[in-house]
Structures are given as structure tokens and as C-alpha cells.
N, C-alpha and C positions, 0 to 999 in steps of 0.2 A: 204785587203787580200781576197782572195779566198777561199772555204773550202780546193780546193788544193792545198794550199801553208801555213796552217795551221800550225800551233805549239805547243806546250806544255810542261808542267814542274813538275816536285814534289815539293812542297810548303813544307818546312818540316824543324823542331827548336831540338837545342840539352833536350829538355824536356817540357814538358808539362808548360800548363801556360808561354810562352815565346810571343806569342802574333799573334800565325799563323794564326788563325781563321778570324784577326782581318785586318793584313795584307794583307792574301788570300779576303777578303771583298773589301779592299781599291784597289787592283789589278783590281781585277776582276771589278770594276765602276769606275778608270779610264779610262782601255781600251774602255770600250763601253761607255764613255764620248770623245775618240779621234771616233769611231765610229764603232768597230772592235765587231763582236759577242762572246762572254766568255761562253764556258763549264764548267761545274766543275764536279772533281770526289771529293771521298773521301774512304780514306784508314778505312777498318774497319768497327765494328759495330755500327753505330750512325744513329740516327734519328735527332737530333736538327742540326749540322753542315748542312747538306742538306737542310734543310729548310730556314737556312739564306742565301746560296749558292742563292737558288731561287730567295729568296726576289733582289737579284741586278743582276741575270742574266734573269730571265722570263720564265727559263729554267730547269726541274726537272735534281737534281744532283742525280747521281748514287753510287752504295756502291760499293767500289770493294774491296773483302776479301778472302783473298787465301785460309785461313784456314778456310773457310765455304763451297768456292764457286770453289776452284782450280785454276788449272792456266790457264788449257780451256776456263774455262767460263771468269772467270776476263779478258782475252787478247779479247774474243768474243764481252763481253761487252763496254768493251774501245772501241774497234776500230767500232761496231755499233753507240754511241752515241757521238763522240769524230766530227765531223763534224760544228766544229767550226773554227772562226780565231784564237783561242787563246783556250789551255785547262790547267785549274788548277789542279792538282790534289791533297789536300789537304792531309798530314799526320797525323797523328796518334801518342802521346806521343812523345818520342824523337828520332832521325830516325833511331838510331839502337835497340830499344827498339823492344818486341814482337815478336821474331823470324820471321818464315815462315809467323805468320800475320800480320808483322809489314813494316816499307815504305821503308826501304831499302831493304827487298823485292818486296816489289809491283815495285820499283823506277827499278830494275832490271830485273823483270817480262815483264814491261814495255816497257825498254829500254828507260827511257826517265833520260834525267838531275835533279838535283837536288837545287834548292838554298833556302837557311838555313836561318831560320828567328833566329835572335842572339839578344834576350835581353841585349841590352845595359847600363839597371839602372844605377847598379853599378860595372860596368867593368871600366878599363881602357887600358893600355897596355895590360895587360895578357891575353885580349879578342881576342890577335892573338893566343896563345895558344890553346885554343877551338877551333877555325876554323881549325887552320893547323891540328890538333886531329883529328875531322870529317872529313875533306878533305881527309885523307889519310891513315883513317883506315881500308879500305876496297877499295880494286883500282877498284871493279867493278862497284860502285857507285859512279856517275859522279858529284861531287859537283861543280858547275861550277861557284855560285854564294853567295853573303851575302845580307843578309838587314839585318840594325839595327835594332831595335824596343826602344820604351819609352828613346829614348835618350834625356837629358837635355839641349843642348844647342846647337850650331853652332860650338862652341870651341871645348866640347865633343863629337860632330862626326870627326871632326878634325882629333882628337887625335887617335879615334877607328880607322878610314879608314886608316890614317899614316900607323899603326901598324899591319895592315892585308896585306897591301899592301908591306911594306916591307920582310914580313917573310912568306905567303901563296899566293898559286896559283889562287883559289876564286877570282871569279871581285869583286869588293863592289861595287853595284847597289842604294845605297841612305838608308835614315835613313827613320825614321818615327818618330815624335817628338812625347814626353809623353803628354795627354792632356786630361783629366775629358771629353770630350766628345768622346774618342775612346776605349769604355768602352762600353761592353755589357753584362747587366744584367743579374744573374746567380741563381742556387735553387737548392735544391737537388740532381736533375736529371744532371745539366748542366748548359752550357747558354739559355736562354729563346727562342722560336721557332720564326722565323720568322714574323706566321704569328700573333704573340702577340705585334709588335709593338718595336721590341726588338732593333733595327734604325731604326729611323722617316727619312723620303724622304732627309729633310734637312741636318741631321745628315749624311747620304751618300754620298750628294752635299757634304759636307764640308770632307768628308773623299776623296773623288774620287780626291777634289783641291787639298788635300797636299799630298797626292801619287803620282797625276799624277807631281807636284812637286818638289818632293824630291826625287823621284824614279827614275829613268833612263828607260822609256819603250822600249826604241827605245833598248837600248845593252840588256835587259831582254829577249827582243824576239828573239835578233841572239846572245845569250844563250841557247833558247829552245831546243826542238829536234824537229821532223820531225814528224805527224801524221801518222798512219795505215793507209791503204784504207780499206773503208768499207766492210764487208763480206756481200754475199750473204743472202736472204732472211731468215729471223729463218724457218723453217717447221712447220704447224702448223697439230697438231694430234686431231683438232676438230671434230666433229659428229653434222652433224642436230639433233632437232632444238640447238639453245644457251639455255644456263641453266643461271636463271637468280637469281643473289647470291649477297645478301644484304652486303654490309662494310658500317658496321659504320665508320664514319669520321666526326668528324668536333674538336673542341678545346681541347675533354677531352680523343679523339682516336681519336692520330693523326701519331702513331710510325708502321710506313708499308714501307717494300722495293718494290718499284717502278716492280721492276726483277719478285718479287714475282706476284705481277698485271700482269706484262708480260705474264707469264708463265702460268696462269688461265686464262687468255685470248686467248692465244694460244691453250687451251685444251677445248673450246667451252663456256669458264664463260662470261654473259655478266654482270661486275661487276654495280650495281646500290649502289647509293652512299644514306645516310640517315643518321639525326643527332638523339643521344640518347638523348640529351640536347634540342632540338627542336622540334622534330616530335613527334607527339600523337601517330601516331600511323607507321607499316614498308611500304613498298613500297608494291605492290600487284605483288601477281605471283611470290613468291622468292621462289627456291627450297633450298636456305642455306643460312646463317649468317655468317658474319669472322669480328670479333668485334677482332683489334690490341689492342697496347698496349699505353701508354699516360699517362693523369692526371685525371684518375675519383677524384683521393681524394680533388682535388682543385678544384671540381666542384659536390662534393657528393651531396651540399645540393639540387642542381638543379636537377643533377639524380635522386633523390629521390624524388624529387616533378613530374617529371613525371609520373606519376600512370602510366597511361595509356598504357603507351608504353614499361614498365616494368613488365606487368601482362600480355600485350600481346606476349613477349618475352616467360612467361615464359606457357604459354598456348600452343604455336607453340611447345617448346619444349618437351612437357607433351605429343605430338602430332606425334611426330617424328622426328621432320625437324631439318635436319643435321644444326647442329651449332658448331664452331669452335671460340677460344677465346684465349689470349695468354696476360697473364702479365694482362693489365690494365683490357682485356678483360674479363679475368679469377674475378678478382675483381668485376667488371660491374654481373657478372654470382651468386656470391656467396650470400649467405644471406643476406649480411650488410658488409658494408664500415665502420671500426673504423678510424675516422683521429689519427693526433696523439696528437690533443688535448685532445683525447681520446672521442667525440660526434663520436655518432653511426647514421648510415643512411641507410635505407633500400634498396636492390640494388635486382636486377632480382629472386634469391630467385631459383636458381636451383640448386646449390652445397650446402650443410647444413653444412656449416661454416662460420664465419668468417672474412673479410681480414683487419689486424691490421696494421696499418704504423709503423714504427717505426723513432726511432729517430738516428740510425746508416743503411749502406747500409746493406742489408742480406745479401745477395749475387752477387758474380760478375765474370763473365766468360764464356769463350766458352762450349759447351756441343757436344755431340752427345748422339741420342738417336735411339735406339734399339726397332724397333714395334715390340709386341710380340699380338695385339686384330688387327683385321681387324676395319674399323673405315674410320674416313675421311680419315687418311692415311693407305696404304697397309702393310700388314702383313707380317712383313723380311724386311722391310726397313732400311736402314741406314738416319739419320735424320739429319743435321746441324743448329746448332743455338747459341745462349749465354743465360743469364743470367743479366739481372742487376735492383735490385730491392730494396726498401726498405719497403716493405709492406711483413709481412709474415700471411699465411692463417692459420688458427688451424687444427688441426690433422684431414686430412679427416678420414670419419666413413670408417672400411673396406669394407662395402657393396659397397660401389662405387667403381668400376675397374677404374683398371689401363692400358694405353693402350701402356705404355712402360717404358726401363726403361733408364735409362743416365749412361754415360759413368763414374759418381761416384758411381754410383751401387744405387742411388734413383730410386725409384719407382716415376713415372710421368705424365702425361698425364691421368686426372679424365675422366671418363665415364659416362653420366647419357643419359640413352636411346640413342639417336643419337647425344648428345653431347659433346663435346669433350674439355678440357681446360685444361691449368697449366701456368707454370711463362715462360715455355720458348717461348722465339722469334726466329723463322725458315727462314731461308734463303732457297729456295727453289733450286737456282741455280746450285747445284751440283748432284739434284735427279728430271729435269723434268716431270720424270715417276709421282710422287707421286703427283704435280698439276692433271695431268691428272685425275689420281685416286680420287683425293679430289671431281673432277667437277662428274665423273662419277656415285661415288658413291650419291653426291646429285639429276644426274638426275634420277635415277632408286631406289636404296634399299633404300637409306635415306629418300625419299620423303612420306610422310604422304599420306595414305590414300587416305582421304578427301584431300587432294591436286590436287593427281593424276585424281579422279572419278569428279573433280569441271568441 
């Protein structure tokens, strides 16, 4: 295939845990074992799903989330990064789940097909029930197709495909048999990221075999629908020179949208990449910090044995230089990392409290947030972002502002000199202006002194 003769689909199961993640995996290293390039999108707010995407396409997966990002942007973004032979776009809980941020939204936003990943365990007949349900609860979402998942035998697809096929519209596109090795390991947060090793090279060989399979590629793809054409150039609202803005990255922050990088790039940031867990000391000439979010706590003790690059974090800060931190980042920032074994570990030491795990989620959800300080972000913004954490911080001291507030009426966003932190994660895609703003303010007001006069 061509980029022009492209296709694509919504990946999407009547509820979570039915096996789409696992399926969208095997899809997607089929195809590009017949020889065909794979996309993938994903519905919603996630960080680990895209990173497995990666692992077997080569390719960064993109978030597309309505309720953060609108319908502008999410149709912008598809149809800019969607120039593939083949594009997945993975859902999100179950496909009528989530309202406006959920996949039978997106699947309609889209315009693209639908096929339903249907855990098979312990169905039998009754598993046409469920299909013909989803097939035609909603006629504006196009269910075109089924796979089974974790089905037990040859007989038991049999039996399932018989049953769908007499009573629902849906093709049945093939099974995926149950099997200890299509299994990927999982923790608090999620499934484990990509690039942790989460499928071994071999474990994908042997996943792409019985897909490509048992699956039907060939009626899957004249199933799909029909890709976008690409849109014209984004505009970039950069200024000489580039402003050069340090992201932490590497195993302990590693929870960053791709859109977000866009969008700071396109507002003049030349992003430099640096590990907390590795590097003594930050990269030279950086006018700002943007430390995402991740697993400091499964990696406290290493953070913490970095002196060096933790007292220099927190000396730059002491200094002026606009820094920006979110969730894991905000953690990395604060006094001390409590795991939840309850061992304490000293961490950057600019927020004077510190950040507990605990052993239930805190909190989980979408947000907006209300800028009321001028700061890395502009003052009267509307903000989008979520929530999902299980580490809660102690009562910040009032002395530290606040630089906005969330649409539950919390107070958010800590303040210390030019730095800026809390638990939420922002999607930028709905408020370009305020990248702008972020870069701006580190090439000019936020910058340190001794920066500027070096």
C-alpha cells in the first residue's frame, strides 16, 4: 500500500481488561511482518499504551482526547500523523464508556470504523448478545467487525463465530487463542512501558505468528476506512534565537505528550533531553526545566543518590530559572519521596513537604484549571489536563502560592520563585497560546540573572 491508499480503524472492547491493548500489539506486528507501515493513535489520557504502540511500530503514538484537546485539534492531529499503510487507533475502557472523551466518540469524530475486541473466556452462545448490543446501540458508530480474545479451543471459536454470525451484522475477523505468553505485565500505574522490556523481540515474533494467523488481515483492512489527507503546515509563532529547555526523560520521567513537545517547539523551545537518574550534572545554557511525570518512587533510591544533580536543580531554582514539574515531576521537586514501604529519600528539596505513596489511587480524572499568577503559564488561561496518582504530598505551607485553581475548586499549581509544580498533567493542544507563553517567559522574565549577563 501507499500512504494514499491507507486505512484505519478503532480498536475498541465492551470493557476494560478484555484484551485490546494486547490485540492492537499483535495487529499492529502482523502487518508490518506482511510488510505494510502501522500507526497508532490512542483514545485518551495515557502514557504507557503509546509506549508499547512504539515498541512494534518505530513510530511515536499520539493521544487524541476530545475532552482536553477538542475536536479541532484531535481531527488536526490524526490526519497530520496518520500517513501510514495501516492506522490503529486504540480505545479507551469500553467503547461507549466516557462520554465526549470516550471512543465512540473519537470513532465518530473520526469517521472511522469500529472492530471490538470480545473476550471470549467464558462466553458461549450469549456472546452474540453483546455484539449485536454494541453493533447497534448507536447507528452512528460503525461496528464493522469482531475478534475474539483468550479463547480456549478451536471448538470454542466454533461455537462463538457460529453465534455471531447467525444473529449480528459484524464480520468475525479470527480469535486469538489464551496463552501465558500474551500477557503483559502490569503495577499500579498500568501495564509496564515499553521501553521496560514489557515484550521481548521474541514474545512479538510469536504474537505477530498467531495473529497474522488467526486473524483475517486481508477482510480487516477492506473493513477499515479511508485516511485524511494531510493538512498543511502547523504555523510556527517562533522568535530568534531558540530557547533551550531542559526535559527530564529517561525510566523514572517518562509520561510526556508527544503534541505537547510539538507545540514548544513550534513556539521557539529547542527541547534538550537529560536523565535525573544519570546525569551529575543538566545540560549547559538551559533557560527552563519541564520534568513530566513517571516512576520516581521505583527509582527514589537512585534519585537520591544523585547528590549532585539534585542540589544543582535546586541552586538553578534558588536562582530563578523557570522550572516546571507535573505529578512525578512535582515529586522529584518536593523534600522527600516516602515510598510506600514507608523508606524516605531525599529528592530536589524545593517544595517543603513531602510526597507519600500510598497504597490506594488518590486521585483520578480530568481537570481544568483556572490561571489566576502569571507564571510559566499566562494569567486568564483556561488549562486542560487530568489527574491520576497515587502519591499524595502534605499540606503545602501557605507561604507558597498558588498559581491556579481546578475546576473542583482546589487550589493548584505551587509557586516557589520561578517555579511552578502540582499533580496535574496538561495537554497543551487545546491552548497553543500558553506553549508560546511557557517558551517566552523562560526566554526573557524567568531567566536568571547570572544567565542572561553569562
Amino acid at each position: 500500500m501507499s500512504e494514499k491508499t491507507g486505512r484505519g480503524l478503532v480498536l475498541a472492547a465492551p470493557g476494560s481488561d478484555s484484551g485490546k491493548t494486547l490485540v492492537s500489539l499483535g495487529l499492529g506486528a502482523a502487518l508490518q511482518a506482511r510488510g505494510q507501515s502501522v500507526q497508532y493513535f490512542k483514545c485518551g489520557p495515557d502514557f504507557i499504551d503509546p509506549s508499547l504502540h512504539r515498541l512494534v511500530s518505530g513510530r511515536v503514538s499520539r493521544n487524541l482526547d476530545l475532552r482536553m484537546c477538542g475536536a479541532s485539534f484531535v481531527r488536526d492531529s490524526f490526519a497530520r500523523h496518520a500517513a501510514a499503510d495501516f492506522v490503529i487507533v486504540e480505545g479507551v475502557m469500553g467503547l461507549f464508556d466516557g462520554g465526549e472523551a470516550g471512543t465512540a466518540a473519537l470513532a465518530r469524530a473520526l469517521d472511522l470504523p469500529v472492530v471490538l475486541v470480545v473476550d471470549g473466556a467464558a462466553c458461549a452462545e450469549s456472546i452474540a448478545a453483546l455484539v449485536h448490543g454494541f453493533a447497534t446501540f448507536d447507528p452512528r458508530v460503525k461496528v464493522n467487525g469482531v475478534i475474539f480474545n483468550r479463547v480456549g479451543s478451536d471448538g470454542h471459536y466454533r461455537l462463538l463465530r457460529q453465534s455471531v454470525e447467525d444473529h449480528c451484522r459484524p464480520a468475525v475477523l479470527g480469535a486469538v487463542p489464551r496463552h501465558d505468553d500474551f500477557v503483559v505485565p502490569g503495577r499500579h500505574l498500568g501495564l509496564h512501558m515499553g521501553h521496560e522490556g514489557a515484550l521481548s523481540p521474541e514474545r512479538l515474533r510469536s504474537l505477530a505468528d498467531i495473529v497474522g494467523a488467526r486473524i483475517d488481515l486481508d477482510r480487516l483492512s477492506a473493513l477499515a476506512g479511508p485516511l485524511p489527507p494531510p493538512p498543511g503546515p502547523r504555523a510556527e509563532i517562533r522568535t530568534a534565537p531558540l530557547v533551550r529547555l531542559g526535559v527530564a526523560r529517561d525510566a523514572a520521567f517518562c509520561f510526556y505528550y508527544e503534541d505537547n513537545f510539538d507545540l514548544l517547539r513550534a513556539a521557539g523551545a529547542e527541547l534538550v533531553f537529560f536523565s535525573p537518574l544519570a546525569d551529575a550534572k543538566l545540560p549547559p545554557d538551559l533557560a527552563g526545566l519541564y520534568l513530566g511525570g513517571g516512576y520516581p518512587e521505583l527509582y527514589a533510591a537512585a534519585l537520591a543518590d544523585n547528590r549532585a544533580l539534585r542540589e544543582m536543580i535546586r541552586g538553578r531554582a534558588a536562582a530563578g530559572l523557570p522550572i516546571y514539574g507535573e505529578c512525578g515531576g512535582f515529586m522529584y521537586l518536593c523534600e522527600s519521596l516516602v515510598t510506600a514501604e514507608g523508606e524516605e529519600y531525599p529528592m530536589a528539596g524545593i517544595f517543603p513537604v513531602r510526597a507519600q505513596m500510598q497504597k490506594r489511587l488518590v486521585r483520578l480524572g480530568y481537570r481544568q484549571a483556572t490561571v489566576a499568577k502569571n507564571t510559566l503559564w499566562p494569567a486568564g488561561a483556561t488549562l486542560a489536563g487530568h489527574e491520576f496518582h497515587y502519591s499524595q504530598a502534605e499540606d503545602m505551607p501557605d507561604r507558597v502560592e498558588r498559581a491556579y485553581q481546578l475546576d473542583d475548586g482546589r487550589l493548584e499549581g505551587y509557586c516557589c520563585n520561578n517555579t511552578l509544580a502540582g499533580y496535574l498533567h496538561l495537554h497543551l493542544g487545546a491552548n497553543p497560546g500558553a506553549a508560546a507563553h511557557f517558551v517566552e517567559f523562560c526566554r526573557t522574565g524567568g531567566r536568571p540573572a547570572w544567565e542572561r549577563s553569562a
